[in-house]
C-alpha positions in Angstrom: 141.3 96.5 177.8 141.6 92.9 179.2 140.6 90.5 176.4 142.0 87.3 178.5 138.9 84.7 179.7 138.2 85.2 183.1 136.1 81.9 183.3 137.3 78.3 184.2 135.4 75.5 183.3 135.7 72.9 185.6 133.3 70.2 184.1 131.0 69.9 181.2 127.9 67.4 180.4 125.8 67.5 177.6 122.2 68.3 179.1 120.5 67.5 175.9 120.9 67.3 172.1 119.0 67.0 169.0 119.9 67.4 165.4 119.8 71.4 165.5 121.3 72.2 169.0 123.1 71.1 172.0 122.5 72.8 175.4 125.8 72.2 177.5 126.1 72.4 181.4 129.4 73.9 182.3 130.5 74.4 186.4 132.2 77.1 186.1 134.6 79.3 188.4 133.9 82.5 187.3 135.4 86.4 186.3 135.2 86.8 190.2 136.7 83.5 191.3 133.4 82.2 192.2 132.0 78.6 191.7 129.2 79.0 189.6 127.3 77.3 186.7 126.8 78.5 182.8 124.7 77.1 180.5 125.2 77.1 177.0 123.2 76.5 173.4 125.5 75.4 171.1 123.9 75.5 167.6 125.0 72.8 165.0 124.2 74.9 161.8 125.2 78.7 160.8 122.5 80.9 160.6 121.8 82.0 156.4 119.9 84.9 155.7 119.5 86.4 152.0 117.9 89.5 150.9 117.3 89.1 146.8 116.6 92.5 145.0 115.4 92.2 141.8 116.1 95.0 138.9 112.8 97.2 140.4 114.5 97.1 143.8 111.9 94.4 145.1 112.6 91.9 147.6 111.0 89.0 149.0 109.8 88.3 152.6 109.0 85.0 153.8 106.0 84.0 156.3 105.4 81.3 158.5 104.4 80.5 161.9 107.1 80.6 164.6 106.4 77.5 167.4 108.7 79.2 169.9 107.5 82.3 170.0 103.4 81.1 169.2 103.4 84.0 166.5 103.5 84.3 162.8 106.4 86.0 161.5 107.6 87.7 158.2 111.6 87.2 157.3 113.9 87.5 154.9 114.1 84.3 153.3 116.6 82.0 155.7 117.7 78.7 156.7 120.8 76.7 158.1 124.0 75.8 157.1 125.4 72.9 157.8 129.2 72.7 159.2 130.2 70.3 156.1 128.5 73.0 153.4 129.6 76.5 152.9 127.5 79.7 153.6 127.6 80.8 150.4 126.1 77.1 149.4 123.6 77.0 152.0 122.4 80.4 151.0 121.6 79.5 147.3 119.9 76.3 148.6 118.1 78.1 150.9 117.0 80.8 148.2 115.6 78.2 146.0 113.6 76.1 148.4 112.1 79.0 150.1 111.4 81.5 147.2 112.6 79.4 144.3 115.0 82.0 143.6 118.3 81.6 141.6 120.4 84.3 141.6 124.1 84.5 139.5 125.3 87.5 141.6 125.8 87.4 145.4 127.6 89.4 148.0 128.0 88.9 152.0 126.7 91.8 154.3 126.9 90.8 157.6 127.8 88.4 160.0 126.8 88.7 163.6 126.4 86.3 166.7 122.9 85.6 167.4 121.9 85.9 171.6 125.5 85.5 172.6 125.1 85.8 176.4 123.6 81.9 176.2 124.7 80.8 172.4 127.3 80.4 170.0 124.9 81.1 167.0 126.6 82.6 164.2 124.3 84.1 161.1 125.7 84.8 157.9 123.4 87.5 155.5 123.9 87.9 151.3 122.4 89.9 149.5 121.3 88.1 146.1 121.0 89.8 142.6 120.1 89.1 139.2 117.7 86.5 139.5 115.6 84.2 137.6 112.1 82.6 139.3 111.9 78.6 139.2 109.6 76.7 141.6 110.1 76.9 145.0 110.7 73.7 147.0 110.0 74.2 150.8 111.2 71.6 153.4 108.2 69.4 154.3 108.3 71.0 158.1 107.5 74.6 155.9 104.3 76.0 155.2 105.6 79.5 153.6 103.8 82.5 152.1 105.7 84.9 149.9 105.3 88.5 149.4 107.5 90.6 147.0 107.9 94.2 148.2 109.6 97.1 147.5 112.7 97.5 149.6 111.5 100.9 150.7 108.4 99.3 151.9 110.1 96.5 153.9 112.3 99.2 155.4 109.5 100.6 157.2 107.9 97.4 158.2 111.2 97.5 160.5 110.7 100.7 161.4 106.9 100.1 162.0 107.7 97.0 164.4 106.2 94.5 161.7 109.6 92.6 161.3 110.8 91.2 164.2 113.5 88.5 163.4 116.6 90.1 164.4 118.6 88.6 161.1 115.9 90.5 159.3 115.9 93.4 161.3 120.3 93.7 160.9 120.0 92.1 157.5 117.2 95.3 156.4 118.6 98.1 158.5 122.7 97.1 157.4 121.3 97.0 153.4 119.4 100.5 154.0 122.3 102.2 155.3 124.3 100.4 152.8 121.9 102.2 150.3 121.8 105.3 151.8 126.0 105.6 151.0 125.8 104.5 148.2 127.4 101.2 148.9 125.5 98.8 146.9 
């Protein structure tokens, strides 16, 4: 197994950037030894995602509209974290504003890399327990509706095709199977 980089970058400009993302142009001499070009999303936040399970073995899925994909889409509840904040942080931010959720026990479950043929998105997912409801507080950009579900329920909207959002989709399958062994 060869785990050395067969790529050489021989320049790199910035193409555009915003507050979320960067897209990077890199000319490129490839695996092959071929000039060739790669482009690149480089994404300024982590990816958060938390599943919170209440005491019935309920959970909460978050809706809203999704402008890149014209659709409207139900999630776990999820957000960004910024580089200067930790994931565990940004998580418990995120809980609150979306669902206003606080929780006092939380565990990681997963962390994947989102797309990674064009980006260098990383998503972080917890799984939240023992929680008390306050109000939630959505970003003004958020127009959210909540449904609390049981878990078994929100399984099979994955299996059913309902759920969509592939942190939601790892984030539910990973927890099921985690249930299934008897691992939480």
């Amino acid at each position: 197994m060869n785990t050395i980089n067969p790529w050489t970058i021989i320049d790199t400009q910035i193409a555009y950037t915003n507050n979320w993302i960067e897209v990077i142009h890199h000319n490129v001499i490839n695996g092959s030894g071929n000039n060739g070009i790669y482009g690149k999303v480089h994404f300024k936040n982590i990816a958060i995602g938390i599943v919170p399970i209440d005491n019935e073995n309920n959970t909460w899925l978050v809706g809203q509209y999704r402008f890149p994909l014209n659709i409207y889409s139900w999630e776990i509840p999820e957000g960004g974290c910024p580089l200067n904040q930790t994931p565990i942080e940004a998580a418990k931010r995120e809980l609150l504003e979306e669902t206003g959720l606080v929780a006092s026990e939380w565990n990681e479950i997963l962390q994947m890399h989102l797309s990674n043929s064009v980006t260098d998105e990383l998503a972080i997912v917890f799984v939240a327990k023992n929680l008390q409801q306050q109000q939630p507080q959505p970003e003004d950009t958020e127009q959210l509706t909540l449904k609390k579900m049981p878990l078994k329920d929100v399984f099979k909207m994955v299996e059913n095709g309902e759920i969509t959002d592939s942190v939601s989709v790892a984030a539910l399958q990973k927890l099921e199977l985690m249930q299934l062994k008897h691992l939480i």
